[in-house]
C-alpha positions as CSV (number, residue, x, y, z in Angstrom):
1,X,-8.9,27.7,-35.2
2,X,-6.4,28.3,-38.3
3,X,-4.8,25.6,-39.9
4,X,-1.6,27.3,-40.7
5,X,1.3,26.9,-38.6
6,X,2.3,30.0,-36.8
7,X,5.4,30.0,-35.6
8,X,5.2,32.3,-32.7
9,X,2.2,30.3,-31.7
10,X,4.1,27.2,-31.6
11,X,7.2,28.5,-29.9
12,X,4.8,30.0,-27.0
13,X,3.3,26.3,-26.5
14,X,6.8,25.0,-26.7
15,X,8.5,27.2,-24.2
16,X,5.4,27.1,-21.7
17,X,7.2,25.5,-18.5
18,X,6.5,21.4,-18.9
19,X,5.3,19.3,-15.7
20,X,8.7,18.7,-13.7
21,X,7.8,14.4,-14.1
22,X,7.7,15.0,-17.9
23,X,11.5,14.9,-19.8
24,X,11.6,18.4,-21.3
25,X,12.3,18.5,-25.0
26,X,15.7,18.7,-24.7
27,X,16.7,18.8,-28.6
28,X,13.3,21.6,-29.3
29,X,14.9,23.7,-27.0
30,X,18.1,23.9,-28.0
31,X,17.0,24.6,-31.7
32,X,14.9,27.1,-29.8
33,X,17.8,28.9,-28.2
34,X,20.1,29.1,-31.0
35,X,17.6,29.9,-33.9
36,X,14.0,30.5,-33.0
37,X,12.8,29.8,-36.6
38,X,14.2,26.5,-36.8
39,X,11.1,24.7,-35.5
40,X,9.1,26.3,-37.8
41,X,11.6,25.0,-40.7
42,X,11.3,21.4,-39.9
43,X,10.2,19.8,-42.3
44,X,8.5,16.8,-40.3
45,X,6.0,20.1,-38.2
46,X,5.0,22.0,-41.8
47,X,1.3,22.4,-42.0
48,X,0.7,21.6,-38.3
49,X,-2.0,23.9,-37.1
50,X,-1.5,26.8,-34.6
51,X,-1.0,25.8,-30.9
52,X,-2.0,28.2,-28.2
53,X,-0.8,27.8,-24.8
54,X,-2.0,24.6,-23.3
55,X,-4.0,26.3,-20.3
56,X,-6.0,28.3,-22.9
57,X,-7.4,25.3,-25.2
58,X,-10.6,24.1,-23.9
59,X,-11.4,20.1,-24.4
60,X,-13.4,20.2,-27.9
61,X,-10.2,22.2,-29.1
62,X,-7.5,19.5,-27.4
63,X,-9.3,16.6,-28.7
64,X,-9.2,18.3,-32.2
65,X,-6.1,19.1,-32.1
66,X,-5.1,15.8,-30.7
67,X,-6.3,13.9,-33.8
68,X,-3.9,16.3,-36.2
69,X,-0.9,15.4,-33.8
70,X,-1.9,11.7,-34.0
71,X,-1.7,11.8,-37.7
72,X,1.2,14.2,-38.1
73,X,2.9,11.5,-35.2
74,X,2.7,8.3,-37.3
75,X,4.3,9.7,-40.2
76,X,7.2,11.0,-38.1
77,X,10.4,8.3,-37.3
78,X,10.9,8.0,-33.8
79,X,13.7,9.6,-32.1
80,X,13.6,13.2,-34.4
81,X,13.1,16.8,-33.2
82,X,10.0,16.5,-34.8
83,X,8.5,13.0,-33.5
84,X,9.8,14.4,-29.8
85,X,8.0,17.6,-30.3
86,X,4.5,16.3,-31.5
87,X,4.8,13.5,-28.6
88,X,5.5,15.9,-25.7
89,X,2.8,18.8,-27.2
90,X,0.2,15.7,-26.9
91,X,1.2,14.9,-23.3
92,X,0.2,18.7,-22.4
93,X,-2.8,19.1,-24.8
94,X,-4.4,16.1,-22.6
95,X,-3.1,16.6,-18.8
96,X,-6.8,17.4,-17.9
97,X,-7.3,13.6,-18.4
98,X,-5.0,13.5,-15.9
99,X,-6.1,15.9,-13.6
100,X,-9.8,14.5,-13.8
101,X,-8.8,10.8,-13.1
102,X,-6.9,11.8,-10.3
103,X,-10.0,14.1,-9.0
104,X,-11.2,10.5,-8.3
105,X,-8.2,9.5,-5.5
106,X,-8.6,12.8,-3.9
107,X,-9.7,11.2,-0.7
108,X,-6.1,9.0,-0.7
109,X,-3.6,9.6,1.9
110,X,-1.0,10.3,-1.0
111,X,-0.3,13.9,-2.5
112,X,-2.0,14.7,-5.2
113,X,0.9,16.2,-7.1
114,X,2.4,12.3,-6.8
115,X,-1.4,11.4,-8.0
116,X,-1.0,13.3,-11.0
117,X,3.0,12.4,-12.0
118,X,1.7,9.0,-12.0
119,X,-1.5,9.4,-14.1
120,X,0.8,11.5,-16.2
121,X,2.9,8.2,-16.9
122,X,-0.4,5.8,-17.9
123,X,-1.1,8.7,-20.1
124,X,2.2,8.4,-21.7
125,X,1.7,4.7,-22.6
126,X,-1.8,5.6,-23.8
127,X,-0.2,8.3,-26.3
128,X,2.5,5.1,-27.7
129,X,0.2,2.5,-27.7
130,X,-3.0,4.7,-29.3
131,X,-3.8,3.9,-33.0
132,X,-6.0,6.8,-34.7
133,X,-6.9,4.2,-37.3
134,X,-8.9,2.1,-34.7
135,X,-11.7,4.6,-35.1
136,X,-11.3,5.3,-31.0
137,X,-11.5,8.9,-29.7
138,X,-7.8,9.3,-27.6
139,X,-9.9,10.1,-24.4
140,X,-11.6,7.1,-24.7
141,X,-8.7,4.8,-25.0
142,X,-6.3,6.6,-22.4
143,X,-9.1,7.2,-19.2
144,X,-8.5,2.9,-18.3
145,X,-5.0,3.0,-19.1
146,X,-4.7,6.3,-16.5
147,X,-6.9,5.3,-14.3
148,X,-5.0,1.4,-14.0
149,X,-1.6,3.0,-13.5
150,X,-3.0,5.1,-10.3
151,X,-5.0,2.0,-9.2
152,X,-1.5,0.0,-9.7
153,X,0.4,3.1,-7.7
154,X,-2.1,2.5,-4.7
155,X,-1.7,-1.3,-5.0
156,X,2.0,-0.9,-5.1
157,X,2.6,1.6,-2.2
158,X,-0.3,2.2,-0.1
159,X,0.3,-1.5,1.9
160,X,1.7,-0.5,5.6
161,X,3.0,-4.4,5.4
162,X,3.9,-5.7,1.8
163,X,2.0,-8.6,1.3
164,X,1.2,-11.0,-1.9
165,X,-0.9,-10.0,-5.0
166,X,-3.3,-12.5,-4.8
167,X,-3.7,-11.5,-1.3
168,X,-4.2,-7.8,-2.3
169,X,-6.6,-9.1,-5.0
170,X,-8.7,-11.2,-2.6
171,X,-8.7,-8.8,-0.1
172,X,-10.9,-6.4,-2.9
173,X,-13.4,-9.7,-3.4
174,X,-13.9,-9.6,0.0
175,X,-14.7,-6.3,0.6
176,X,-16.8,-6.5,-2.7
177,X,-18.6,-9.5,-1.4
178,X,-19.2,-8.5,2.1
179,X,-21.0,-5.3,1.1
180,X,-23.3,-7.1,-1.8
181,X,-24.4,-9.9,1.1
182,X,-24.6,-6.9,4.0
183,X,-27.4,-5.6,1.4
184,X,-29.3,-8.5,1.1
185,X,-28.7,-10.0,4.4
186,X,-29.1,-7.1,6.2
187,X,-26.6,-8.0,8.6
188,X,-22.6,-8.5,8.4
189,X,-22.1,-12.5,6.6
190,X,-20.0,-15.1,8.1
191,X,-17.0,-16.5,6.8
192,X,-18.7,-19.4,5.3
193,X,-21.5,-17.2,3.4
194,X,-18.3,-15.3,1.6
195,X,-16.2,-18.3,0.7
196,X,-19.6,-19.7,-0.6
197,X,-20.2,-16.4,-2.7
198,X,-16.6,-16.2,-3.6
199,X,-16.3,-20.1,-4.5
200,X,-13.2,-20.0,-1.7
201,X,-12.6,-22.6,1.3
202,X,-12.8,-21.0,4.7
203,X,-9.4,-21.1,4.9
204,X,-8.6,-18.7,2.2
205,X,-11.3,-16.4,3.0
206,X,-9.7,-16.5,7.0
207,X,-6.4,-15.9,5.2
208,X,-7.6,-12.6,3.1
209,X,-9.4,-10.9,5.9
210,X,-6.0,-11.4,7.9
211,X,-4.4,-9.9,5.3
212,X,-6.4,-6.5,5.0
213,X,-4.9,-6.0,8.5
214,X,-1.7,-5.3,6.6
215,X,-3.2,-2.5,4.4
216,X,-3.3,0.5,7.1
217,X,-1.0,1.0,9.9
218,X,-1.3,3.5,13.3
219,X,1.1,4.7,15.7
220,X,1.4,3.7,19.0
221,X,1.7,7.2,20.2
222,X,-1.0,9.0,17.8
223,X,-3.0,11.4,19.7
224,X,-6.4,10.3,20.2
225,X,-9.3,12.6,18.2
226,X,-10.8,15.5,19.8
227,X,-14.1,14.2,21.4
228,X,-11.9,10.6,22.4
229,X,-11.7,10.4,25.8
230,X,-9.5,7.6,25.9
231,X,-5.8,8.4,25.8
232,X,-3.1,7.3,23.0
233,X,-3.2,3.5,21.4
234,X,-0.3,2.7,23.6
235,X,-2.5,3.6,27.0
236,X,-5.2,1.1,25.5
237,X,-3.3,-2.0,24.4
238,X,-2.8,-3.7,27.4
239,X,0.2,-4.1,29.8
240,X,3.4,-6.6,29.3
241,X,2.5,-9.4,32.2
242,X,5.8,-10.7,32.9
243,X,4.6,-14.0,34.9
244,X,3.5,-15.3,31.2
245,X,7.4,-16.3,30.7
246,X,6.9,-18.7,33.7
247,X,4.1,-20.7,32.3
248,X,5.8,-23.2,30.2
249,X,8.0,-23.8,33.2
250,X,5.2,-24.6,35.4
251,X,3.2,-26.7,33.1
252,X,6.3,-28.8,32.4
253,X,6.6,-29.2,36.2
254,X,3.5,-30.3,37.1
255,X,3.3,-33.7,36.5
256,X,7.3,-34.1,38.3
257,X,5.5,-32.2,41.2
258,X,2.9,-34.9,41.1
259,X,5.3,-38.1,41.2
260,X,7.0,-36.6,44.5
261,X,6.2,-38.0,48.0
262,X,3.7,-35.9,50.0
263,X,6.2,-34.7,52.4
264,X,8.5,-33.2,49.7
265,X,5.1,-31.2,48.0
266,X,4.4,-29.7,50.9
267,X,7.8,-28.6,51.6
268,X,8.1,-27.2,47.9
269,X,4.1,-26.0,49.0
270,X,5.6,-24.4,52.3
271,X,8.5,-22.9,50.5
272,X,7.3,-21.3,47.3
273,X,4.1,-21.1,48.1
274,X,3.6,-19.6,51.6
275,X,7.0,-17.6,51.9
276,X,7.9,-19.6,54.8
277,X,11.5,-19.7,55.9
278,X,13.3,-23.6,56.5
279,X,13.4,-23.1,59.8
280,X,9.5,-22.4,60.0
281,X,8.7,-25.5,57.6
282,X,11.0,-27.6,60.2
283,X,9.0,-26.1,62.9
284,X,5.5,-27.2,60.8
285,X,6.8,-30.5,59.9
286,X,8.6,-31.6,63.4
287,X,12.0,-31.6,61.8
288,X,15.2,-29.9,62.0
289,X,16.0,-26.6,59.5
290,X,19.1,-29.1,57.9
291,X,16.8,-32.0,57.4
292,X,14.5,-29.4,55.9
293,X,17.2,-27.7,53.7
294,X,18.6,-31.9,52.5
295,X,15.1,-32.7,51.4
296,X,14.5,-29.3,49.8
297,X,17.5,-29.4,48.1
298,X,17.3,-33.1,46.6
299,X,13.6,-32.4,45.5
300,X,15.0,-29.2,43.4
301,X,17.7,-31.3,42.0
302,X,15.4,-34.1,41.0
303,X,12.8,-31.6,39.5
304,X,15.7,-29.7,37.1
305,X,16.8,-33.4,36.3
306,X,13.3,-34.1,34.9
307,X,13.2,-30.6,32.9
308,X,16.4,-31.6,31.5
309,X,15.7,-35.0,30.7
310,X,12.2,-33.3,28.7
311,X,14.2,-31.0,27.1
């Protein structure tokens, strides 16, 4: 490759369409427009070597090429034409770090073009934090700094149910420490194995596994897969039992059912319980229906007293 700037070269590279998550070189491309040998006259890009388009330099060449922009970039005062330029041209001379460390999530739910915006923004951070004097090679130093801002992306926005970061964090232990005891037990460990392993009370340990409940989410009215021959999650989750709202009722009136006399529970019995009619329990009992509807109605009133009174 020639180390001589060539201007056509450079304006090629410059005017090659940028990512639409990268902020386009606003000030270049107005130089651009109004005299197309103006960013071969700045001083700050003189002796910068030629730059063919970004989809035709292979990765020897990129990281090459990388180290002269590194150099060229510390010199240069933030803010310029010049710094701007050199800044953006190393964002596109390493988007294949990109591209591989999002080859990694390609299994994730999320669209790959949002995979690669992100990894495009750790690799921005990479390019302002990297120092060439360090003696590291660029792809070295910006693959964790990718890589963490996808993880962080996932950690962020891939929870159905926001929950804590420790709770996030301790939900990875777990499913770290599960798999590493499933090998050497050979069988699925309890709760007390994993807060042993984990140095974690049972509690906490209860608490994370609760929590990884919160990380995926299903519809009630997905459609079953093809060889399921069970119907939606809706058809499958059980019905609403509406005599549950009466339980609390009925334990409370237990105990006032028992201090009654035994006439009065077996009227209530007669009543509630068999369906009868007054004028059947007065028939059953030897009384009359207005003795049975008197006594009836002073038990009830006695009852709601003592539901009242526990209230």
């Amino acid at each position: 490759m020639s180390p001589r700037l060539d201007a056509s070269h450079t304006q090629e590279a410059t005017s090659a369409s940028p990512p639409e998550h990268l902020d386009p070189i606003e000030s270049i491309e107005h130089i651009e427009s109004s005299d197309p040998e103006a960013v071969a006259g700045l001083t700050g890009l003189a002796g910068l070597p030629e730059i063919p388009p970004y989809d035709e330099v292979g990765p020897v060449d990129a990281r090459a090429l990388s180290k002269t922009l590194f150099t060229r970039l510390e010199s240069l005062e933030e803010g310029t034409h010049e710094y701007s330029y050199v800044r953006n041209t190393l964002v596109e001379l390493n988007l294949a770090l990109v591209k591989f460390a999002a080859s990694r999530f390609r299994s994730r739910s999320e669209p790959m073009e949002d995979i690669i915006q992100v990894g495009t923004i750790g690799l921005i951070k990479a390019i302002d934090r990297f120092e060439l004097a360090r003696g590291v090679e660029f792809p070295t130093f910006a693959m964790p700094t990718i890589v963490g801002e996808i993880k962080r992306f996932f950690r962020d926005t891939s929870w159905s149910v926001r929950v804590p970061r420790r709770l996030q964090e301790l939900r990875l232990d777990l499913a770290k420490a599960g798999d590493e005891l499933a090998q050497k037990l050979d069988r699925a460990p309890t709760v007390a194995e994993l807060a042993e392993r984990l140095d974690l009370s049972k509690d906490e340990v209860v608490e994370g596994m609760a929590a990884s409940n919160a990380y995926t989410a299903s519809s009630l009215d997905a459609q079953p897969e093809e060889d399921d021959a069970e119907g939606a999650l809706a058809d499958r989750i059980g019905y609403e039992d509406h005599g549950l709202e009466g339980i609390e009722y009925v334990e409370s009136l237990k105990p006032l059912i028992a201090e009654l006399p035994p006439r009065d529970r077996k009227i209530l019995s007669l009543r509630f319980v068999a369906g009868l009619t007054q004028s059947e329990i007065g028939d059953e009992l030897g009384i009359s229906q207005m003795h049975v509807s008197r006594l009836l109605s002073r038990t009830l009133v006695r009852l709601r007293k003592g539901l009242t009174l526990e209230e």
